[in-house]
PDBQT receptor file of N, H, CA, C and O in Angstrom, charges set to zero:
ATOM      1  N   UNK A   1      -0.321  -2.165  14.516  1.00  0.00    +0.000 N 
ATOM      2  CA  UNK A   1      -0.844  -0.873  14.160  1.00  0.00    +0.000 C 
ATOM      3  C   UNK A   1      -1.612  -1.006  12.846  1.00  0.00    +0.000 C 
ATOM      4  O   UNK A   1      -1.383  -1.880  12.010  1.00  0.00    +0.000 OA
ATOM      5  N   UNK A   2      -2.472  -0.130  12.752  1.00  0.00    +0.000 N 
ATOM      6  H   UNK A   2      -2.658   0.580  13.431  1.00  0.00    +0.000 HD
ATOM      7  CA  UNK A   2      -3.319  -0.277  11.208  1.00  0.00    +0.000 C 
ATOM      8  C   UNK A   2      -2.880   0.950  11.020  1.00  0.00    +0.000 C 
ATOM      9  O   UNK A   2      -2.273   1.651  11.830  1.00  0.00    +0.000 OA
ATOM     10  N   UNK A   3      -3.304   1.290   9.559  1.00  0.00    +0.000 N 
ATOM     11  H   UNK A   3      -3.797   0.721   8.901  1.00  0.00    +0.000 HD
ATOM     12  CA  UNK A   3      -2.984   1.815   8.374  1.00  0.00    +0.000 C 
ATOM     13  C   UNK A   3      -3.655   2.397   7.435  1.00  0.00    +0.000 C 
ATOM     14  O   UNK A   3      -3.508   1.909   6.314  1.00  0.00    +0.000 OA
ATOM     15  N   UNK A   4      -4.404   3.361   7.545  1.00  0.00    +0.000 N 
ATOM     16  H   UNK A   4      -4.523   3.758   8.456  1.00  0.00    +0.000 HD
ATOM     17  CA  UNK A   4      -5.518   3.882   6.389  1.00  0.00    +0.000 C 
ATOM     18  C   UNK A   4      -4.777   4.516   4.999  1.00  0.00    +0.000 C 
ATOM     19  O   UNK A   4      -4.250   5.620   4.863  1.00  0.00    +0.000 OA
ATOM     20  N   UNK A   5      -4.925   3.438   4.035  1.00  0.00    +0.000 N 
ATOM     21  H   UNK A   5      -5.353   2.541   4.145  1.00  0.00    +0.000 HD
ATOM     22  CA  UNK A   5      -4.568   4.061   2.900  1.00  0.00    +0.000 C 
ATOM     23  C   UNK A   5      -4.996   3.584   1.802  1.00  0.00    +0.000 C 
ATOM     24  O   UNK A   5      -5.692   2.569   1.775  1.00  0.00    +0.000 OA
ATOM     25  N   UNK A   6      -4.662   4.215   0.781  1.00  0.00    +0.000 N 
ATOM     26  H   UNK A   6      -4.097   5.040   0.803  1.00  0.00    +0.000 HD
ATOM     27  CA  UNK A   6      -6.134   4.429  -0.924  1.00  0.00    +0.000 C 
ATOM     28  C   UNK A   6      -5.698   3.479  -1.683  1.00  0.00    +0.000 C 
ATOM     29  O   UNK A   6      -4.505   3.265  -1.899  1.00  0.00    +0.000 OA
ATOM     30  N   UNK A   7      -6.566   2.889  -2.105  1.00  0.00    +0.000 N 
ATOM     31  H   UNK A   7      -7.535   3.062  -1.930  1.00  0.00    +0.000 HD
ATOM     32  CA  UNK A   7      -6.307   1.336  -2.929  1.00  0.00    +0.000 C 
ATOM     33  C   UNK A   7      -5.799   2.502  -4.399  1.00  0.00    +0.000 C 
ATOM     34  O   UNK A   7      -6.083   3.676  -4.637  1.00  0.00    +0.000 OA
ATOM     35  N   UNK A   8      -5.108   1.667  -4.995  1.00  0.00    +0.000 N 
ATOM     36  H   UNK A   8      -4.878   0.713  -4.801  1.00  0.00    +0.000 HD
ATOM     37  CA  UNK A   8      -4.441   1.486  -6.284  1.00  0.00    +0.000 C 
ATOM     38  C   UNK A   8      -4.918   0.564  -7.295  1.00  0.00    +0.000 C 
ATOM     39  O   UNK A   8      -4.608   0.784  -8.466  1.00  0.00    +0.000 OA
ATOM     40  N   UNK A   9      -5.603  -0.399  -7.008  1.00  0.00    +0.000 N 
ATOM     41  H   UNK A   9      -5.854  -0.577  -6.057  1.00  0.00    +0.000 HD
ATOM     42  CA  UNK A   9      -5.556  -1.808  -7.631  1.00  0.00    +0.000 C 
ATOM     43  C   UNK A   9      -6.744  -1.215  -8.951  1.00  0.00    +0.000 C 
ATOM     44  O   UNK A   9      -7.574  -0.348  -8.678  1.00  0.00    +0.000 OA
ATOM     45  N   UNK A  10      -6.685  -1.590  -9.793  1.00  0.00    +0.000 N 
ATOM     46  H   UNK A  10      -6.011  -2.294 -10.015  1.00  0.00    +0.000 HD
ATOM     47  CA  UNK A  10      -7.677  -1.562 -10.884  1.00  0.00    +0.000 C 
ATOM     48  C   UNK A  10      -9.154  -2.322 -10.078  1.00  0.00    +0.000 C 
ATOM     49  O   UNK A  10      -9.012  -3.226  -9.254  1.00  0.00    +0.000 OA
ATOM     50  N   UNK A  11     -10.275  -1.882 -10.404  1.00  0.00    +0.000 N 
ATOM     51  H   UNK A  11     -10.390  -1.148 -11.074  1.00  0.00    +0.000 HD
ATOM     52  CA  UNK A  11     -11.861  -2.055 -10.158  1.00  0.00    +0.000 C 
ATOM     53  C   UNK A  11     -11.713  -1.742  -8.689  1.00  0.00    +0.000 C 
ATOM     54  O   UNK A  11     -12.722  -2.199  -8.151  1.00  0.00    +0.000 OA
ATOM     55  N   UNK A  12     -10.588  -0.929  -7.383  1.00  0.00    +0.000 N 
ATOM     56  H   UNK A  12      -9.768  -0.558  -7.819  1.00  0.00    +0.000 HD
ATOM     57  CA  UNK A  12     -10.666  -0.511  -6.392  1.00  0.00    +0.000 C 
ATOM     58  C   UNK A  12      -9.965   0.952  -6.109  1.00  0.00    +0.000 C 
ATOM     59  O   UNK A  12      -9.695   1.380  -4.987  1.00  0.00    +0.000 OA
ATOM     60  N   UNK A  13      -9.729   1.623  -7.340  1.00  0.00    +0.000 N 
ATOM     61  H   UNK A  13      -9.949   1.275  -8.251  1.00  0.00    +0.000 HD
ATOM     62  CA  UNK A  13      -8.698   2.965  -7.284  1.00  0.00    +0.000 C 
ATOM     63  C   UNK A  13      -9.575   3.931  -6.755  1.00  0.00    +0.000 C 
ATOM     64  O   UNK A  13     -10.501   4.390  -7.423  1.00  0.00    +0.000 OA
ATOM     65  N   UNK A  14      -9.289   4.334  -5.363  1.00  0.00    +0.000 N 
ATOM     66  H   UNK A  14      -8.536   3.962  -4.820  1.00  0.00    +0.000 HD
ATOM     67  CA  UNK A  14      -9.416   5.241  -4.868  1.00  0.00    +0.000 C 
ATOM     68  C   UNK A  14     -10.586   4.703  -3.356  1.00  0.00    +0.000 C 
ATOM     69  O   UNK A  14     -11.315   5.408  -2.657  1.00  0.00    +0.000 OA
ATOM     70  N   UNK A  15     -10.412   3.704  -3.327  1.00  0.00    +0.000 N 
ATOM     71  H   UNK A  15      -9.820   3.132  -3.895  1.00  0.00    +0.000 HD
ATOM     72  CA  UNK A  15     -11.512   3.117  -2.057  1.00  0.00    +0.000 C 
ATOM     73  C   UNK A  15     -10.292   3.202  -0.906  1.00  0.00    +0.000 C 
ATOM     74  O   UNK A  15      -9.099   2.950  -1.075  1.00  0.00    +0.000 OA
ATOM     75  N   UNK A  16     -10.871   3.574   0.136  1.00  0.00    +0.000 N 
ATOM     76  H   UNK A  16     -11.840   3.779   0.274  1.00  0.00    +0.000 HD
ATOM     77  CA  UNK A  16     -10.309   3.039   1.438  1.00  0.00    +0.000 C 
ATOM     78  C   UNK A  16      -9.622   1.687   1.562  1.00  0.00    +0.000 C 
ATOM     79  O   UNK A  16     -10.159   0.678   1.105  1.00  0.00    +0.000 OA
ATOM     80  N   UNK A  17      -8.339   1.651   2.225  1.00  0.00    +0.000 N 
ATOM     81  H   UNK A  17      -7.903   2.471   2.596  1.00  0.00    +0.000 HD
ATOM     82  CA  UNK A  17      -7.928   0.215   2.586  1.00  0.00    +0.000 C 
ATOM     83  C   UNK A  17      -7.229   0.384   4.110  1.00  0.00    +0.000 C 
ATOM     84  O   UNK A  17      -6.376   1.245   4.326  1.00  0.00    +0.000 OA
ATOM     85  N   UNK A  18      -7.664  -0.470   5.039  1.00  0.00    +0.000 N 
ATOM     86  H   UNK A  18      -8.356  -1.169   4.863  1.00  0.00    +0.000 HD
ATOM     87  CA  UNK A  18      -7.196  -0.314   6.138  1.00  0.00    +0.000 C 
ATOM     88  C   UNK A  18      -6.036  -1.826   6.353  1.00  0.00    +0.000 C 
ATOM     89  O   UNK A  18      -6.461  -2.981   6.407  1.00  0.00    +0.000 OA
ATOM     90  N   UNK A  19      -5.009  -1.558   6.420  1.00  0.00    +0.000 N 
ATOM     91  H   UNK A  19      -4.664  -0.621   6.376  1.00  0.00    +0.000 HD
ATOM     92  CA  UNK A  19      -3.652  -2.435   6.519  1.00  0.00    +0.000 C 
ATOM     93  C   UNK A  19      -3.488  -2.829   7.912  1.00  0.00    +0.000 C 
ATOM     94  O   UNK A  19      -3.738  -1.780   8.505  1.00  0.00    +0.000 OA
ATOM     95  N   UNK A  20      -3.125  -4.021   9.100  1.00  0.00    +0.000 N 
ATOM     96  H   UNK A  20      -2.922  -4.873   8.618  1.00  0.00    +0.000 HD
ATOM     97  CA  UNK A  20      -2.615  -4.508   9.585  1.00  0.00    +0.000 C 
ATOM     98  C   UNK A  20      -1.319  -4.567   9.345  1.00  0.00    +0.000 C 
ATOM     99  O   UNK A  20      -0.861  -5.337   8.501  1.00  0.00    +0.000 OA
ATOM    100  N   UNK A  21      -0.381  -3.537  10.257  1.00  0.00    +0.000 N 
ATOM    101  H   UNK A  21      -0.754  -2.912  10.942  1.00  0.00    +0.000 HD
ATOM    102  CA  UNK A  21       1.211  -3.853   9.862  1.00  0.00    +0.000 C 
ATOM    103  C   UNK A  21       1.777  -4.986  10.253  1.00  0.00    +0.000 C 
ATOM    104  O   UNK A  21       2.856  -5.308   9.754  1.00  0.00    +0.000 OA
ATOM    105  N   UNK A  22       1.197  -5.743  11.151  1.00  0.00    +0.000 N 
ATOM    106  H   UNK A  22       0.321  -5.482  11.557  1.00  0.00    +0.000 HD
ATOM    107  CA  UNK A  22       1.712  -6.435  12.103  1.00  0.00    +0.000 C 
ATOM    108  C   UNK A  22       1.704  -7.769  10.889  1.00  0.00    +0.000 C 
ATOM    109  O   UNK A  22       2.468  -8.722  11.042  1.00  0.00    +0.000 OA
ATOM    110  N   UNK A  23       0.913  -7.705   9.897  1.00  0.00    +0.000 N 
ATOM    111  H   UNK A  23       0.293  -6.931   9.773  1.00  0.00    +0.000 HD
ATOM    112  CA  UNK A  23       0.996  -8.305   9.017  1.00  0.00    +0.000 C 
ATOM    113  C   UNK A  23       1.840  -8.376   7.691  1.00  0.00    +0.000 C 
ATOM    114  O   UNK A  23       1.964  -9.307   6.896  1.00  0.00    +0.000 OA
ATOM    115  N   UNK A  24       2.409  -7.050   7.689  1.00  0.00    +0.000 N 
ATOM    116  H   UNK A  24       2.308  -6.294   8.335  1.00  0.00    +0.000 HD
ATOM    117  CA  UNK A  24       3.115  -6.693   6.415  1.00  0.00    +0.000 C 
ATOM    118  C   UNK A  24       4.260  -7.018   6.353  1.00  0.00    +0.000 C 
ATOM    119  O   UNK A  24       4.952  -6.769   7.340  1.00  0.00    +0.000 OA
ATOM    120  N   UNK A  25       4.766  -7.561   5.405  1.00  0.00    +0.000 N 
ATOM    121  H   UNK A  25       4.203  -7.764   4.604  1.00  0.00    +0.000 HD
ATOM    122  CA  UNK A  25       6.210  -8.044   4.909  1.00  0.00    +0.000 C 
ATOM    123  C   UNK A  25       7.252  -6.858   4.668  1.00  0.00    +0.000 C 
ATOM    124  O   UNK A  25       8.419  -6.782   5.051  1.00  0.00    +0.000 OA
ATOM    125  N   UNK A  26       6.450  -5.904   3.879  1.00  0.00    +0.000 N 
ATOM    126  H   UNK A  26       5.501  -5.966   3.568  1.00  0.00    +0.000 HD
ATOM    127  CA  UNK A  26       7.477  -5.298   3.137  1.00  0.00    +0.000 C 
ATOM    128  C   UNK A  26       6.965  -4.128   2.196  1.00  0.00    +0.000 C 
ATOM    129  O   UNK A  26       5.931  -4.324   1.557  1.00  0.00    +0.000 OA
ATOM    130  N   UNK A  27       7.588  -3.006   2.085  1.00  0.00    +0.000 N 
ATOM    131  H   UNK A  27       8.429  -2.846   2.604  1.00  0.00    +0.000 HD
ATOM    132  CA  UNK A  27       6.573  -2.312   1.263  1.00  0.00    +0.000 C 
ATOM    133  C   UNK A  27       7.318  -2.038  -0.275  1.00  0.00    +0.000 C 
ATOM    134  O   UNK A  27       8.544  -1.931  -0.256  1.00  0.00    +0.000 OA
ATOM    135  N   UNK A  28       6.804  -1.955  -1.240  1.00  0.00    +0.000 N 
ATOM    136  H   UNK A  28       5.808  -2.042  -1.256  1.00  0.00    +0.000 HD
ATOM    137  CA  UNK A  28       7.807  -1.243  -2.245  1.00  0.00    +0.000 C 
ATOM    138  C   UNK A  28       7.266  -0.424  -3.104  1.00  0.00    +0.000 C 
ATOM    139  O   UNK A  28       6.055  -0.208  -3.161  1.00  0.00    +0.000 OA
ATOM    140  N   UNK A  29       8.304   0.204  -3.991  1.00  0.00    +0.000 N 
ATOM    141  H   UNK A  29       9.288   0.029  -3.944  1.00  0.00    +0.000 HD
ATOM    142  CA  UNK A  29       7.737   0.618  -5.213  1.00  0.00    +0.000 C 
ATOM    143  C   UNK A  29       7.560   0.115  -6.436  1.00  0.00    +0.000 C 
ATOM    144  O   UNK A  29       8.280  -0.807  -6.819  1.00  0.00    +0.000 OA
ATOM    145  N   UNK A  30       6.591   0.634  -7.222  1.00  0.00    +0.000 N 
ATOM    146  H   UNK A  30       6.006   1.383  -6.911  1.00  0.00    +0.000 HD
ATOM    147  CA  UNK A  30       6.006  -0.314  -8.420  1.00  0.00    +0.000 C 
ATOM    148  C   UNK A  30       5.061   0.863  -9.275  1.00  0.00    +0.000 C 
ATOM    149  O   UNK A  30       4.242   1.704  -8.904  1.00  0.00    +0.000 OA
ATOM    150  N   UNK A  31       5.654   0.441 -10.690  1.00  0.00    +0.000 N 
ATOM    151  H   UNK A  31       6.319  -0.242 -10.991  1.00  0.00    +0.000 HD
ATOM    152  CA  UNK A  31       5.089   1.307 -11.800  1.00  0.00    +0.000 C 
ATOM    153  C   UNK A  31       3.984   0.156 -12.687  1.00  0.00    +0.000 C 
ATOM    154  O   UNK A  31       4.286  -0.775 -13.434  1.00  0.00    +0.000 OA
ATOM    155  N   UNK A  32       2.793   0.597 -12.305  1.00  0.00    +0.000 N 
ATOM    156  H   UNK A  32       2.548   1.353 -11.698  1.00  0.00    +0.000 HD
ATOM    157  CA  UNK A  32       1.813  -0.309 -12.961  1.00  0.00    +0.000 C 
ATOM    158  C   UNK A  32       1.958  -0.409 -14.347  1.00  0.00    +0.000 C 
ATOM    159  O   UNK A  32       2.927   0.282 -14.662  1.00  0.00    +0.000 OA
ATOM    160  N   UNK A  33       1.343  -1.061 -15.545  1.00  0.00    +0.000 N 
ATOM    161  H   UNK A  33       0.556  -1.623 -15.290  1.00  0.00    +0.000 HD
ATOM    162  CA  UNK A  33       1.558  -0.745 -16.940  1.00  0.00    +0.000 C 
ATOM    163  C   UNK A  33       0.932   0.254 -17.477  1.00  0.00    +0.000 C 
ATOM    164  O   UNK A  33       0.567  -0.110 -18.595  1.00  0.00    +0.000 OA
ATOM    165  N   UNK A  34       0.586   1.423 -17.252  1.00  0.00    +0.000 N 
ATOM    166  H   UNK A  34       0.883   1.718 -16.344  1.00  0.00    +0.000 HD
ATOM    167  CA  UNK A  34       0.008   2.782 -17.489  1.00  0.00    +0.000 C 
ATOM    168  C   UNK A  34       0.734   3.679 -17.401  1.00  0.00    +0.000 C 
ATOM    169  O   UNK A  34       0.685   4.796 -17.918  1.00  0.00    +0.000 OA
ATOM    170  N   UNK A  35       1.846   2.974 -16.364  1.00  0.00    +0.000 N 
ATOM    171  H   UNK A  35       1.886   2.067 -15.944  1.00  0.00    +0.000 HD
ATOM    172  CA  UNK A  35       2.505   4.256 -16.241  1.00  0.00    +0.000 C 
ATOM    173  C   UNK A  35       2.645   4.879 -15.008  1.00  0.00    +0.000 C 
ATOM    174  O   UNK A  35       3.601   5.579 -14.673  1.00  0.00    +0.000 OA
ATOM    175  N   UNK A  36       1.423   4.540 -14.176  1.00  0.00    +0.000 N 
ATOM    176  H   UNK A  36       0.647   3.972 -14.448  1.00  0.00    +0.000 HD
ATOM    177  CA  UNK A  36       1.266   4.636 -13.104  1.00  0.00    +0.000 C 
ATOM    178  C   UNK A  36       2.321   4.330 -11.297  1.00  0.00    +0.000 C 
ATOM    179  O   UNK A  36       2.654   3.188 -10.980  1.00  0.00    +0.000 OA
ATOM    180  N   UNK A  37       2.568   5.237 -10.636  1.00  0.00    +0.000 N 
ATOM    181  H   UNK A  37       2.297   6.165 -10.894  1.00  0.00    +0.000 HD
ATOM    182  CA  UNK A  37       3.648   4.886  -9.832  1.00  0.00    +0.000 C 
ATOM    183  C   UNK A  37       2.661   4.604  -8.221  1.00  0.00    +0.000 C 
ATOM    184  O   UNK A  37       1.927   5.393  -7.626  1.00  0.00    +0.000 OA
ATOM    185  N   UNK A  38       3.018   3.208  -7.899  1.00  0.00    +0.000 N 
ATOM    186  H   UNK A  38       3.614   2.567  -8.382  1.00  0.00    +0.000 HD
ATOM    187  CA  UNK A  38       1.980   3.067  -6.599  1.00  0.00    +0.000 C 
ATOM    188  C   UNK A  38       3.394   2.130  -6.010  1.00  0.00    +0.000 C 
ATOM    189  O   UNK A  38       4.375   1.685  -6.605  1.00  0.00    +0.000 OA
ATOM    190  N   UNK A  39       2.945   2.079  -4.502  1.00  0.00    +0.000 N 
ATOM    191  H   UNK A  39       2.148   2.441  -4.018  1.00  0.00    +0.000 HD
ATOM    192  CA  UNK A  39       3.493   1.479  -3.502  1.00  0.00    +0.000 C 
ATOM    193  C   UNK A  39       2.707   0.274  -3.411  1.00  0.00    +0.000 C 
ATOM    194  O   UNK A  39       1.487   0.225  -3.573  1.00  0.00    +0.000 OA
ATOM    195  N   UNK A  40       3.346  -0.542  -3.186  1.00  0.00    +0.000 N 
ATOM    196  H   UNK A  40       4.337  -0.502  -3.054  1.00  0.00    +0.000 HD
ATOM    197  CA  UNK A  40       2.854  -2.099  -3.067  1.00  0.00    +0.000 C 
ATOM    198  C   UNK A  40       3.043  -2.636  -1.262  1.00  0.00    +0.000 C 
ATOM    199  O   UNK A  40       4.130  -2.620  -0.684  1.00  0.00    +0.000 OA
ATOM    200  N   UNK A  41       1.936  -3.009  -0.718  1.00  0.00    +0.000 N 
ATOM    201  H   UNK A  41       1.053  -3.022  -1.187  1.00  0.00    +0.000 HD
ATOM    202  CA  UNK A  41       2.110  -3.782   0.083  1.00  0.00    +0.000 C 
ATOM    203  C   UNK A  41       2.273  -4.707   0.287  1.00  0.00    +0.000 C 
ATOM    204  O   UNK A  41       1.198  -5.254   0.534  1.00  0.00    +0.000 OA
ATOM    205  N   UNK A  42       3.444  -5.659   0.387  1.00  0.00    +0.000 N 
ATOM    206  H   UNK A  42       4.317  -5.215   0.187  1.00  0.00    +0.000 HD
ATOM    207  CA  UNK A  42       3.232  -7.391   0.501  1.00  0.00    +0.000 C 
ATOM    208  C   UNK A  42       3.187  -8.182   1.948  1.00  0.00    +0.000 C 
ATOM    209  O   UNK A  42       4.113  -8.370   2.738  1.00  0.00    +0.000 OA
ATOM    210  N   UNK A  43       2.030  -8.519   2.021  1.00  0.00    +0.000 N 
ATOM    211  H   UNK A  43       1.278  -8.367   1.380  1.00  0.00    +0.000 HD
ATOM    212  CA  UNK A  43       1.846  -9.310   3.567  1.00  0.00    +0.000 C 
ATOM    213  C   UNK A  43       2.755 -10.511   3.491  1.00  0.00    +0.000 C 
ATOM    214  O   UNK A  43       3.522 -10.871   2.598  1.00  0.00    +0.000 OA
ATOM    215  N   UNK A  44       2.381 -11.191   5.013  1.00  0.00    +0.000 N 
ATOM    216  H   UNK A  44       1.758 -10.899   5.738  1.00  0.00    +0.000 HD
ATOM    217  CA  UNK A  44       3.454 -12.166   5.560  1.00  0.00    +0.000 C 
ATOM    218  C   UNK A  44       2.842 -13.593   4.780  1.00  0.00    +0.000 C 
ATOM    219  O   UNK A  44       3.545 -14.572   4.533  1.00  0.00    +0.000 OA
ATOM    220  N   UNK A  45       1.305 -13.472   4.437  1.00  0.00    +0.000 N 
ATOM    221  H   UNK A  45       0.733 -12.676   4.638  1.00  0.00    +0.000 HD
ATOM    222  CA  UNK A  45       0.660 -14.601   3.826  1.00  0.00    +0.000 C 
ATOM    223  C   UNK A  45       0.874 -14.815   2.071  1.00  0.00    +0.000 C 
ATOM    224  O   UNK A  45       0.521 -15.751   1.353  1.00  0.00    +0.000 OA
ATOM    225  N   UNK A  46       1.599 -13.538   1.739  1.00  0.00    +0.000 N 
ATOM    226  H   UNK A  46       1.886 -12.777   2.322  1.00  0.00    +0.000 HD
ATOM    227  CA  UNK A  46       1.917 -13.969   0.295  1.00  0.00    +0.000 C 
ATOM    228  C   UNK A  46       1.097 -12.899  -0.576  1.00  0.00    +0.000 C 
ATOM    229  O   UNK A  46       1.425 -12.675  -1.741  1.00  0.00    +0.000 OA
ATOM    230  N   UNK A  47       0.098 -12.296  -0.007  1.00  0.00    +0.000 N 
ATOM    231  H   UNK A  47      -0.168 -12.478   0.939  1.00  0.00    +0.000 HD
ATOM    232  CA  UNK A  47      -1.442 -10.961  -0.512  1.00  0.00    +0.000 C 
ATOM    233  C   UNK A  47      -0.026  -9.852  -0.684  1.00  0.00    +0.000 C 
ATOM    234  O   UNK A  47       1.121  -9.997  -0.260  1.00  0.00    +0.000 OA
ATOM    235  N   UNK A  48      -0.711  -8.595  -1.569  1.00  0.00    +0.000 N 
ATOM    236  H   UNK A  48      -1.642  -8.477  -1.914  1.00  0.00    +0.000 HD
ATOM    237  CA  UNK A  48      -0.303  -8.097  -1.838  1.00  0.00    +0.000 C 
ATOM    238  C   UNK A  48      -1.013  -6.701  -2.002  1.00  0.00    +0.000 C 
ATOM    239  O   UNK A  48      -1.799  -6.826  -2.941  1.00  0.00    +0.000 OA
ATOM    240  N   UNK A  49      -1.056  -5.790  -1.637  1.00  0.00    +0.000 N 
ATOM    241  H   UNK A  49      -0.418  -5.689  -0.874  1.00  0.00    +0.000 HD
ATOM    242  CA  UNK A  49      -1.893  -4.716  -1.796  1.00  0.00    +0.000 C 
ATOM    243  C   UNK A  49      -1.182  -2.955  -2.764  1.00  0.00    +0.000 C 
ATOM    244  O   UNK A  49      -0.085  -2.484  -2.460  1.00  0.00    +0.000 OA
ATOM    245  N   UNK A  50      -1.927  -2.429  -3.646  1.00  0.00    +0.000 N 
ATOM    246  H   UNK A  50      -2.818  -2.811  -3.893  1.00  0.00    +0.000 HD
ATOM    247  CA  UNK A  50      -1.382  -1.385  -4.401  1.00  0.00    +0.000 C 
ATOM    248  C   UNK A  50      -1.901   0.066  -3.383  1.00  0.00    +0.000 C 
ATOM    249  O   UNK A  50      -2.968   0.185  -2.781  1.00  0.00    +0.000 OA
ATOM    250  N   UNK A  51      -1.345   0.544  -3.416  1.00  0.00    +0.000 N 
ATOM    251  H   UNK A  51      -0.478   0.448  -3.905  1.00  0.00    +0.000 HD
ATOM    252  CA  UNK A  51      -2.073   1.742  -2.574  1.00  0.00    +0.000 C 
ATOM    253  C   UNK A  51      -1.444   2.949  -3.478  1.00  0.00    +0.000 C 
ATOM    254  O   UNK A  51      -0.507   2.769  -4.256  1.00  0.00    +0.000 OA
ATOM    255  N   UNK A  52      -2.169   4.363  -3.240  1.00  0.00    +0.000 N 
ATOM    256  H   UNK A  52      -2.930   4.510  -2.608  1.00  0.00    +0.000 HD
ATOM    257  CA  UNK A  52      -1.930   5.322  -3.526  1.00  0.00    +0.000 C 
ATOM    258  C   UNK A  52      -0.459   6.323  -2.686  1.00  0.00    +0.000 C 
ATOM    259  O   UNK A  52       0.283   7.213  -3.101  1.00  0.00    +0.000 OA
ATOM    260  N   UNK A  53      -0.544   5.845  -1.821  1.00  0.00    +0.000 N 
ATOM    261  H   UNK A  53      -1.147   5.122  -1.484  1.00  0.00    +0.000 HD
ATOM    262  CA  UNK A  53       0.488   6.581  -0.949  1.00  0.00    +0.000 C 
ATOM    263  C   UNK A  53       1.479   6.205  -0.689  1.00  0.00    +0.000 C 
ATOM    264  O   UNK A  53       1.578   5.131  -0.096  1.00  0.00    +0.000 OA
ATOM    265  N   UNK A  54       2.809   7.096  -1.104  1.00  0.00    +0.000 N 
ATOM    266  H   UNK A  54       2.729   7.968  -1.586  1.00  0.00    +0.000 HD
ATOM    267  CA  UNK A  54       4.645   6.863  -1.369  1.00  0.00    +0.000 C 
ATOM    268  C   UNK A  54       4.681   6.611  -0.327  1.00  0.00    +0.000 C 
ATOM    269  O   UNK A  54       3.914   6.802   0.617  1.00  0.00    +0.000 OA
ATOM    270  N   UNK A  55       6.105   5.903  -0.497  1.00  0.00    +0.000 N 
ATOM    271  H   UNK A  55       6.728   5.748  -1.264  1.00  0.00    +0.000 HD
ATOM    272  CA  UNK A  55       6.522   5.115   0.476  1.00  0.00    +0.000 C 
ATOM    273  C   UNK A  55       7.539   6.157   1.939  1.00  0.00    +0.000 C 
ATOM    274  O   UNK A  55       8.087   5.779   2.974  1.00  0.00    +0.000 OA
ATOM    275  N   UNK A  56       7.366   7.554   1.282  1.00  0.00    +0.000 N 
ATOM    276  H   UNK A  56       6.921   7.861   0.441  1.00  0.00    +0.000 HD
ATOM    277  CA  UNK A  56       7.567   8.365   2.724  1.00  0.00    +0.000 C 
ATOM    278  C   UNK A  56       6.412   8.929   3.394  1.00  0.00    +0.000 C 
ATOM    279  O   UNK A  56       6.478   9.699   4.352  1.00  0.00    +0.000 OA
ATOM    280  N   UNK A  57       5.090   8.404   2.709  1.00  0.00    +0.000 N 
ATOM    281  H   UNK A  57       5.036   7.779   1.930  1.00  0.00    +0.000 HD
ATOM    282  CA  UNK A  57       4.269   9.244   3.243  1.00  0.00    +0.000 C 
ATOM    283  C   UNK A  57       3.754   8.115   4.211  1.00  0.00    +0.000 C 
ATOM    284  O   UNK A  57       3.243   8.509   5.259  1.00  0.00    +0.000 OA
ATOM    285  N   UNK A  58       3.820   6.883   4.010  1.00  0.00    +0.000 N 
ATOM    286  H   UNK A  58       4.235   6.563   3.159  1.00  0.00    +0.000 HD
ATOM    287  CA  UNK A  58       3.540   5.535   4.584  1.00  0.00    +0.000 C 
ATOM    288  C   UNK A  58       4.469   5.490   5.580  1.00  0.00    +0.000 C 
ATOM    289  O   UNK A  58       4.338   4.463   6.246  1.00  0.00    +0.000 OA
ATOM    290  N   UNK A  59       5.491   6.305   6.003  1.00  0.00    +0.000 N 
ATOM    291  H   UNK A  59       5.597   7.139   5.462  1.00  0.00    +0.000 HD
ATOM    292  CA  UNK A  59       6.981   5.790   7.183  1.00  0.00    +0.000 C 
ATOM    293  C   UNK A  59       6.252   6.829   7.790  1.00  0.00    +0.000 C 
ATOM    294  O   UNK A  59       6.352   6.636   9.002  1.00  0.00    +0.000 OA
ATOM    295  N   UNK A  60       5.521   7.903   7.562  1.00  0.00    +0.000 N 
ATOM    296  H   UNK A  60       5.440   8.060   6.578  1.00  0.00    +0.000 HD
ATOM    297  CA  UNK A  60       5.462   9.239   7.874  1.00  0.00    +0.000 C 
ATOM    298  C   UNK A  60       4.165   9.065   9.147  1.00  0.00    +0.000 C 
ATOM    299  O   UNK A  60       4.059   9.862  10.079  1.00  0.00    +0.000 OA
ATOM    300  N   UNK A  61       3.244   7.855   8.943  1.00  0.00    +0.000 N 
ATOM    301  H   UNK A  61       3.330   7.207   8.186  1.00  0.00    +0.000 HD
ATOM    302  CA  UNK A  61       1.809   7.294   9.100  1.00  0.00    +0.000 C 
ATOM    303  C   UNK A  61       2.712   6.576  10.079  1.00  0.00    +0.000 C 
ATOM    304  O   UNK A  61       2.474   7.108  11.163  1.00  0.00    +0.000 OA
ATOM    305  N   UNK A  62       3.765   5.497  10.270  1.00  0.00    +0.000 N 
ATOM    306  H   UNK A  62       3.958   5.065   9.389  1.00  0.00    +0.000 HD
ATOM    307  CA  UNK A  62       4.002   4.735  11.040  1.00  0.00    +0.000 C 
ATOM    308  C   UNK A  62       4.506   5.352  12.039  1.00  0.00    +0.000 C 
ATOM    309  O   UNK A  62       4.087   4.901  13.105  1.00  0.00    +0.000 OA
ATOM    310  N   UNK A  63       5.326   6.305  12.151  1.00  0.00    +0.000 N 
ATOM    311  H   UNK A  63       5.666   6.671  11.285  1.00  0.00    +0.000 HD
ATOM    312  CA  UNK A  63       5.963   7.205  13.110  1.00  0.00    +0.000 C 
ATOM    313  C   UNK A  63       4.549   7.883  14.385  1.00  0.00    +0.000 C 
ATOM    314  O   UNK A  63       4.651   8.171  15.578  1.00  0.00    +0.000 OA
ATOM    315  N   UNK A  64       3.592   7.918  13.637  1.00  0.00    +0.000 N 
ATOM    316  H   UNK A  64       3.510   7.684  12.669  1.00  0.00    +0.000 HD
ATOM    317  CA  UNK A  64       2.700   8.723  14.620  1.00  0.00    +0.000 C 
ATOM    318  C   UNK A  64       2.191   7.640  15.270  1.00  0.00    +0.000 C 
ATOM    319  O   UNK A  64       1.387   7.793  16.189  1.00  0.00    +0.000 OA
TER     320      UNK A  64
């Protein structure tokens, strides 16, 4: 299943990111050094992705 959700990452905050779950390890939470509270994606290859969207709103996306 893919995954449309909003990059987090510094020089990409607020771009589109489309996720492959079939790829994803694991999701978590993570407070950047700003202060900032983003969900982290970590794939099966070791990549890692910041996104804008909590981690119930991401279970909420997989269910449909």
């Amino acid at each position: 299943m893919l995954l449309k959700l909003t990059n987090a990452m510094k020089g990409r905050i607020g771009e589109g990111l489309i996720l492959n779950t079939e790829l994803i390890a694991s999701f978590f939470e993570h407070t950047q050094e700003d202060g900032t509270k983003v969900t982290v994606a970590f794939g099966i290859n070791n990549n890692s992705w910041e996104v804008v969207e909590s981690l119930d709103e991401i279970m909420g996306m997989a269910r449909v």
